[in-house]
C-alpha positions in Angstrom: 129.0 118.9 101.4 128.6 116.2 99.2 129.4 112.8 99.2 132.2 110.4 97.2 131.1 110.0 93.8 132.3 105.9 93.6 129.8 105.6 96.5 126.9 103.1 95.4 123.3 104.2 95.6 121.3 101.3 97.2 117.6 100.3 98.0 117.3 101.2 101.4 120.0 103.7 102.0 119.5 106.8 104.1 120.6 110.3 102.9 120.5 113.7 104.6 120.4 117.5 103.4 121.1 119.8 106.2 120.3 123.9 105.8 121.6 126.5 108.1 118.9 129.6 108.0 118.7 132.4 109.8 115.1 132.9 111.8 112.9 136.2 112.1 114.7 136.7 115.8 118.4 136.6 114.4 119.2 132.7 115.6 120.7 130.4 113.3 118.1 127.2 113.3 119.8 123.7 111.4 116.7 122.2 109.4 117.3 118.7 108.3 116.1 116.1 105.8 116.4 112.7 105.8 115.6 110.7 102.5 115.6 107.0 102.1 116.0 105.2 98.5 113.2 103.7 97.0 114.4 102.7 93.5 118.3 102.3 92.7 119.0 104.2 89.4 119.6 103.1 86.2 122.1 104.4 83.2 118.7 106.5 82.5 116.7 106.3 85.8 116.7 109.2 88.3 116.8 107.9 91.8 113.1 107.2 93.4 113.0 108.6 97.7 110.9 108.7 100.0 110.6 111.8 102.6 111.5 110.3 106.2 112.4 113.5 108.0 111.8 117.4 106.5 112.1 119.9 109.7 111.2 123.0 107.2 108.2 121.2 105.9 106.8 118.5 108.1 103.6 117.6 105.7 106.1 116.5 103.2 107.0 113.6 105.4 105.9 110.5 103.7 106.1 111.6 99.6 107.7 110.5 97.2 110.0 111.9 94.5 113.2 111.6 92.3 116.2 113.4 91.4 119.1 112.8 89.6 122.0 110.6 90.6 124.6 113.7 90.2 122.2 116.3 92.3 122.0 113.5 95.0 125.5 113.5 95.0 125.7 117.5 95.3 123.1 118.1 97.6 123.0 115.2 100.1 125.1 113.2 102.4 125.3 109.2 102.6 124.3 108.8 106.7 
């Protein structure tokens, strides 16, 4: 999963984290979420989002967070 490392991080950009889990009943359910950028990082910045889409936690739609440039990378896709 993952995406290039060379790819630039820009104001705007959409990213998503999809999770496979298995439900109570057996079936495999795909839970998605969609983050756009906020605030491009800096040498010393984390990267600002914003919660578009969050299937496992629809309230969260709407906040706000950060994370590091190199756990973006890891855990999120460029879409």
């Amino acid at each position: 999963m993952g995406a290039v490392l060379d790819q630039p991080i820009k104001v705007g950009d959409k990213w998503t984290q999809t999770v496979q889990r298995r439900g109570t009943d057996g079936k495999v359910r795909t839970q998605k979420r969609v983050i756009e950028i906020t605030g491009a990082p800096t040498l010393s910045s984390p990267v600002n989002f914003r919660i578009r889409r969050n299937d496992a936690h629809p309230h969260r739609k709407g906040k706000t967070g950060s994370i590091r440039r190199a756990d973006l990378y890891r855990k999120y896709e460029a879409a």
